[in-house]
C-alpha positions as CSV (number, residue, x, y, z in Angstrom):
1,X,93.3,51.3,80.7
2,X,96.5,50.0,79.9
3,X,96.2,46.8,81.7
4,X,92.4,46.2,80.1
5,X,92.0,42.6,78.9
6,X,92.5,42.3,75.1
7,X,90.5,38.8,73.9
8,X,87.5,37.6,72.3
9,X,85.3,37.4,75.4
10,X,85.4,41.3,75.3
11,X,81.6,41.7,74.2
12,X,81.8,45.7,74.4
13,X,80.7,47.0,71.4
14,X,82.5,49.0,69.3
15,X,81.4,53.1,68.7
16,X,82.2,53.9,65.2
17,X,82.9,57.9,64.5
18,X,82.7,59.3,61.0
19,X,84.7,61.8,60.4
20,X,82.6,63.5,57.1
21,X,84.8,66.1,55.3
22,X,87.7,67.8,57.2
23,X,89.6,70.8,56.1
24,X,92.2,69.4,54.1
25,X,91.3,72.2,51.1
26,X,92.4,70.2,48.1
27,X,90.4,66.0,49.2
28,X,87.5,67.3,47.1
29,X,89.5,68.0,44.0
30,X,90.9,64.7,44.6
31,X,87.7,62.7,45.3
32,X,84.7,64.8,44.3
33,X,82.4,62.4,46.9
34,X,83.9,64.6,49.5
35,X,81.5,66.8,50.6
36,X,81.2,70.5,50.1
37,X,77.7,72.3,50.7
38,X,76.2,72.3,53.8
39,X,73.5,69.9,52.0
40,X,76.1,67.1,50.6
41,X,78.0,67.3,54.5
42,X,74.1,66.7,55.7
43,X,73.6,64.1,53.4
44,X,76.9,62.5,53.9
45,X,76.8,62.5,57.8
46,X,73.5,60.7,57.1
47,X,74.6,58.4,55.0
48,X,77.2,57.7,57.6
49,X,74.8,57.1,60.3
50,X,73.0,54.6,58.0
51,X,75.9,52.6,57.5
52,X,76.8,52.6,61.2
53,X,78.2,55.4,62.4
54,X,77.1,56.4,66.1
55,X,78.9,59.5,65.8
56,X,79.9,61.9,63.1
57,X,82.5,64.4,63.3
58,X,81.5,67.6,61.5
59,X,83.6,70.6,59.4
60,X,82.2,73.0,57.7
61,X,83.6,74.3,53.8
62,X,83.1,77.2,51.9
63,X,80.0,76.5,49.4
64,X,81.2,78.2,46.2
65,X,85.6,77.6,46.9
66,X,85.2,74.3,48.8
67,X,88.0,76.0,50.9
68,X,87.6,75.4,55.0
69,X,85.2,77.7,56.7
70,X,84.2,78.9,60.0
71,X,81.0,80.2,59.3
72,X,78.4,79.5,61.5
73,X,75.4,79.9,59.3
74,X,76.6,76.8,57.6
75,X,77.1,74.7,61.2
76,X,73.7,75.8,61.6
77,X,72.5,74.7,58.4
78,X,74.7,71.5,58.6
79,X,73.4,70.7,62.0
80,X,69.6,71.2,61.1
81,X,69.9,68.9,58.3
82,X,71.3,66.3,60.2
83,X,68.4,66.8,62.9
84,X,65.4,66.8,60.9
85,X,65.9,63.2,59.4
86,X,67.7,61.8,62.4
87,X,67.5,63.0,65.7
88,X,69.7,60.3,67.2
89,X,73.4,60.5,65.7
90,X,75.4,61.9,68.1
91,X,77.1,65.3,66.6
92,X,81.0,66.2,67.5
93,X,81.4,69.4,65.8
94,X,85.2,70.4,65.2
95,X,86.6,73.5,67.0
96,X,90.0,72.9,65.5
97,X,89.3,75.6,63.0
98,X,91.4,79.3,63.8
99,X,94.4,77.4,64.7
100,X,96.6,77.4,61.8
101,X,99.9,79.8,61.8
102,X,102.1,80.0,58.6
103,X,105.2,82.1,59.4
104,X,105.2,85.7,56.9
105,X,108.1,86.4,54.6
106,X,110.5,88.1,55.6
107,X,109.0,88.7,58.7
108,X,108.4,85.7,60.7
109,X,106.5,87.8,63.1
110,X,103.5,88.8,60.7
111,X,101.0,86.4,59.8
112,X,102.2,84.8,55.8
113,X,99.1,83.7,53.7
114,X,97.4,80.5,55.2
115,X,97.1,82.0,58.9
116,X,93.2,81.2,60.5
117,X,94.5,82.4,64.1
118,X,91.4,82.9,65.8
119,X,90.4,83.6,69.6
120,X,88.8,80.9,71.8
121,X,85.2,82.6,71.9
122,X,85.5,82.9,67.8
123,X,86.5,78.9,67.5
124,X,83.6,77.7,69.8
125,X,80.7,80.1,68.8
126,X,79.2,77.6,66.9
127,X,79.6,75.0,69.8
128,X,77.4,77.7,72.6
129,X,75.1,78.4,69.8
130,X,74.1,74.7,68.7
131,X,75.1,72.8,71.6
132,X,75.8,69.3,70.1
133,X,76.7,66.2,72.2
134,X,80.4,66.7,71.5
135,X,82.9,68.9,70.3
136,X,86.7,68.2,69.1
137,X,89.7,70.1,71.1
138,X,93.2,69.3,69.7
139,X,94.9,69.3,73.0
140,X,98.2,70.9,71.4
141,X,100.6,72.7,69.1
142,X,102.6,71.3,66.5
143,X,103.9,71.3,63.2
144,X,101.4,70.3,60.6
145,X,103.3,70.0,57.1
146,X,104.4,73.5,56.8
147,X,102.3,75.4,59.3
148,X,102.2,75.5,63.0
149,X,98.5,74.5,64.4
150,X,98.6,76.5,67.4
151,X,96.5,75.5,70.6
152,X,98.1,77.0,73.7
153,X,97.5,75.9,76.9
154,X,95.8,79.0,78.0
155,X,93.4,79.1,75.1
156,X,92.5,75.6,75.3
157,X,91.2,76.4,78.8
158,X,89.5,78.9,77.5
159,X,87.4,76.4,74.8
160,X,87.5,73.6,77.7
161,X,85.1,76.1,79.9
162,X,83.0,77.4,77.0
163,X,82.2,73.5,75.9
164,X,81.3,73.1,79.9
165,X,79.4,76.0,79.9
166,X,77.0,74.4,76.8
167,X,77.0,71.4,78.1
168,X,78.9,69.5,75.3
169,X,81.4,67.0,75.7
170,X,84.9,67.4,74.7
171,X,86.4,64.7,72.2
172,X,90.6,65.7,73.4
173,X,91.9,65.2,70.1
174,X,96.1,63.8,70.8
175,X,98.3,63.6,67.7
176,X,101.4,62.9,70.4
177,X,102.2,61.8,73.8
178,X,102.5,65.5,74.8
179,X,99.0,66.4,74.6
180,X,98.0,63.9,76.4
181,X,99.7,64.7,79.4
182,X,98.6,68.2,79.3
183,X,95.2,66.3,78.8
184,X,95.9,64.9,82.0
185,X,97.1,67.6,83.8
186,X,94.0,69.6,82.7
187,X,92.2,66.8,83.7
188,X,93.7,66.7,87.4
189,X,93.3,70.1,87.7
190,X,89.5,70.2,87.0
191,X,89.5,72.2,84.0
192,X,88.4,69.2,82.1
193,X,86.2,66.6,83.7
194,X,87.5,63.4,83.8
195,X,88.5,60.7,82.5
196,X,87.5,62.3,79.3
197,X,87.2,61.2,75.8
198,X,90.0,60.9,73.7
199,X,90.8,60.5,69.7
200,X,94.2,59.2,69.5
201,X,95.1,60.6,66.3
202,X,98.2,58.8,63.8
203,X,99.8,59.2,60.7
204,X,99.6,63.2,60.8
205,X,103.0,65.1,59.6
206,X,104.8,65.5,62.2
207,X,102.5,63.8,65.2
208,X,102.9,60.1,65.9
209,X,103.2,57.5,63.3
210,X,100.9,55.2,62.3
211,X,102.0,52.3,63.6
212,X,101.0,49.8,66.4
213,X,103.7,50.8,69.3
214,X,102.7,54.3,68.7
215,X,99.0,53.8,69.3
216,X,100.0,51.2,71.9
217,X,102.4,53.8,73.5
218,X,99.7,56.5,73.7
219,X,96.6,54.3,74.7
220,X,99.0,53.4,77.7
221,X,99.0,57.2,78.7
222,X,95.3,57.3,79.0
223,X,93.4,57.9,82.4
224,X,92.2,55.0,83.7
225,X,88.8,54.1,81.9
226,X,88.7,56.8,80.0
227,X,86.9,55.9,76.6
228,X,88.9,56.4,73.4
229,X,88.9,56.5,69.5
230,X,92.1,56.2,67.2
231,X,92.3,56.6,63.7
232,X,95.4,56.6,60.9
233,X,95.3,58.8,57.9
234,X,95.5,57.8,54.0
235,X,96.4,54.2,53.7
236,X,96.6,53.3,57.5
237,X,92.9,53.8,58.0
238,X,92.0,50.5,58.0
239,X,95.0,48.7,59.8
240,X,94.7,51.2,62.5
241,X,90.9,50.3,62.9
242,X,91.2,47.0,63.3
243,X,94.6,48.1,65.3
244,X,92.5,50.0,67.6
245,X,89.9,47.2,68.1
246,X,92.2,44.6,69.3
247,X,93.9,47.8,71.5
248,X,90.1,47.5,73.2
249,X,89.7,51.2,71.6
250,X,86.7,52.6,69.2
251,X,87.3,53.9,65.3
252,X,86.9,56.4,63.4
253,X,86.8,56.9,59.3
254,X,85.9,59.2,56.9
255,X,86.6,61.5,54.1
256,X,88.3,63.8,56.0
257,X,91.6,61.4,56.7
258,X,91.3,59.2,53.8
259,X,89.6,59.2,50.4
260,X,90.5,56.0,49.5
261,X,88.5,52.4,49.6
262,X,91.1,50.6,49.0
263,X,94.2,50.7,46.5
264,X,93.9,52.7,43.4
265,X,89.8,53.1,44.1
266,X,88.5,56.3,45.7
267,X,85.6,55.8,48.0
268,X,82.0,56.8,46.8
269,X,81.4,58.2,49.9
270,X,81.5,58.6,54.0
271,X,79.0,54.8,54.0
272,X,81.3,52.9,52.3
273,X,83.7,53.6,54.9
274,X,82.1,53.3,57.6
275,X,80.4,50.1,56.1
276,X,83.8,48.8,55.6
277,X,85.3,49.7,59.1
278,X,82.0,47.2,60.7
279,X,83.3,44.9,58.5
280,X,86.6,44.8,60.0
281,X,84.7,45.2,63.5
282,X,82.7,41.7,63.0
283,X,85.5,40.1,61.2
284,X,87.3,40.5,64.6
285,X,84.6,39.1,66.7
286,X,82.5,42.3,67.6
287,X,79.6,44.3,67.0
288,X,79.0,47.8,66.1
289,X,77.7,50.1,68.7
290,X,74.3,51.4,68.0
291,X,73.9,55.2,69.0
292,X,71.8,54.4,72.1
293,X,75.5,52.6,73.0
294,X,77.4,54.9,72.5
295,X,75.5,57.0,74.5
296,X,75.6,55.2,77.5
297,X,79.3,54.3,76.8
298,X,79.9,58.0,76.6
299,X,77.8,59.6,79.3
300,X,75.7,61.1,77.6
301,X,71.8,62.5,77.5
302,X,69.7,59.4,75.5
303,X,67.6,61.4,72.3
């Protein structure tokens, strides 16, 4: 992938994933269009879609605190939602939930307020229960402002063989160059199928930067033809998607890494980002994938 030609006469099209609300608990006191209800995420993703988006990336919040949740009634209600107005979008639901470790005081050794720690079967219930086209797996551990989101080889595994056993597809989620080699490795080793499908992810405290050698740096990592999304957080959203294009990658936007239009002007919602990003995409000469596209680019089932 490294060496894939990087010019105009590239007619591939270019998969657009929406990324509709996150887990970031305090985006929807700072831009109330961040969803919150299993009803507004619905609606957003829709919206989404509408505006372009092939795929939308899917977390779940608590209803009446707005606080991240792993509740699988309101995947299920999310997910039907989504399915009785379109049947088409392709759904990556996250499993990146039940990862988060904050160090107790004065004991390091007991969980401190903050800690999700869950077990593999408890992250991915919701994936073997509603079997969407794709689910997320952050392919690592690292420090995430001041917690620790903990993804150990062995439980990773674990996830890897529940999302074969449904069926879905795992997005392999790399915020730096280690993950993807253990991506790799996992990868040669046929615990994931390969050459996978990765979301090369930029700008996150303290993963790689958001700049152009980084995604450069990590793209050249990749399996051979492995398809790939990248995305930068807060104010690098938009110069990483059109970084990403030119890289020969696909984008992703959304509420959950940046709430922001442009300067100083939130964004009324998931469309206008993603109607912005396929602006960027045509200004550089290409198309948006449709979702029968993206699809096919990704392997999988047509709707």
């Amino acid at each position: 992938m490294a060496e894939m030609a990087m010019n105009s006469s590239d007619d591939r099209p270019v998969m657009i994933c929406c990324a509709v609300t996150g887990s970031a608990a305090d985006t929807p006191r700072k831009n109330p269009a961040v969803p919150v209800s299993p009803e507004a995420i619905a609606n957003s993703a829709l919206e989404a879609a509408e505006a372009g988006a092939a795929i939308v990336h899917i977390h779940v919040r608590d209803p009446k605190t707005a606080a991240p949740s792993m509740e699988q009634g309101l995947y299920e209600e999310v997910v039907s939602r989504i399915r009785q107005r379109n049947a088409d979008v392709v759904l990556n639901l996250t499993t990146g939930a039940g990862a988060r470790f904050v160090p107790g005081e004065p004991e390091p050794r007991t969980a401190g307020p903050g800690t999700t720690l869950a077990t593999p079967e408890v992250r991915t219930r919701h994936i073997l229960a509603l079997r969407p086209e794709i689910c997320s797996l952050d392919m690592g551990s690292m420090n995430m402002g001041n917690q620790v989101f903990v993804n150990t080889p062995s439980h990773l595994e674990a996830m890897a063989r529940a999302a074969a056993e449904a069926g879905v597809v795992p997005e392999l989620e790399v915020f730096e160059a280690g993950h993807v080699r253990l991506a790799v490795d996992m990868i040669r080793r046929g615990v994931l199928r390969g050459p996978g499908v990765f979301q090369i992810c930029l700008g996150v405290s303290w993963g790689q930067p958001a700049t152009t050698g980084a995604m450069a740096y990590m793209r050249s990592l990749l399996p051979e033809g492995a398809p790939w999304f990248a995305f930068g957080i807060s104010a690098h959203q938009f110069p990483m998607a059109a970084q990403a294009v030119l890289l020969g990658g696909n984008v992703r936007v959304g509420l959950e890494d940046n709430i922001y239009l442009e300067r100083g002007k939130l964004a009324p919602g998931n469309g206008a980002l993603v109607e912005k990003a396929s602006a960027i995409i045509r200004l550089l000469g290409r198309r948006v994938a449709t979702t029968a596209e993206a699809r096919t680019m990704l392997g999988l089932p047509g709707r």
